[in-house]
C-alpha positions as CSV (number, residue, x, y, z in Angstrom):
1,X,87.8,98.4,112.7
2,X,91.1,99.0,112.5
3,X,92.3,96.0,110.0
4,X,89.2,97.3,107.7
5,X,91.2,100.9,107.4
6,X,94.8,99.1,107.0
7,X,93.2,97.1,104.3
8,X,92.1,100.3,102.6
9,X,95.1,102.4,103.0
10,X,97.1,101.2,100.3
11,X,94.6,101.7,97.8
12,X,92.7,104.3,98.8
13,X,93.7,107.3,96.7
14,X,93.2,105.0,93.6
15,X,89.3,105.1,94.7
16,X,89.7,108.9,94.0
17,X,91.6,109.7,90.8
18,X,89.5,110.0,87.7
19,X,91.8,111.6,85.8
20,X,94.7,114.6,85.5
21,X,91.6,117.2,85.3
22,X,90.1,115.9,87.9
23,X,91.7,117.5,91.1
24,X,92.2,121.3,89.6
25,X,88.5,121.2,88.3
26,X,87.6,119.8,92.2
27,X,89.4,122.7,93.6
28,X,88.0,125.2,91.2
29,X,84.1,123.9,92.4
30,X,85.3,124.6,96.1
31,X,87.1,127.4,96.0
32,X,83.9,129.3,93.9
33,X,81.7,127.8,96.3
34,X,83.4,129.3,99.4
35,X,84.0,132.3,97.4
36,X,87.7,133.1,98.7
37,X,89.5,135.9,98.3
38,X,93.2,135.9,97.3
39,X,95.0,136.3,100.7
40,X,92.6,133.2,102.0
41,X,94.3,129.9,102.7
42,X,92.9,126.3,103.1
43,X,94.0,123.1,105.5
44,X,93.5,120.0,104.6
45,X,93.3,118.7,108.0
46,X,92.0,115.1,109.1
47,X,90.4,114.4,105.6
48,X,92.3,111.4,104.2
49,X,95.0,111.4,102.6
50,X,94.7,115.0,101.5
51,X,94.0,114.3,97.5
């Protein structure tokens, strides 16, 4: 298992960028769908390499 995840790790992030847009457009969806307010904060915690 472990050798399957080292493989990965050096290319994983590339598996996830579709383009500059992509991430603020991503955040924009979650943030609506949680419906935060201003003073709210978010961790990233445990979720891959935290793109």
């Amino acid at each position: 298992m472990r050798d399957h995840y080292d493989g990965l790790a050096a290319e994983y992030d590339e598996h996830w960028v579709y383009g500059p847009e992509y991430i603020p457009w991503l955040s924009g969806r979650i943030a609506e769908a949680l419906v935060l307010a201003p003073t709210d904060r978010i961790a990233d915690i445990g979720s891959g390499t935290g793109l």
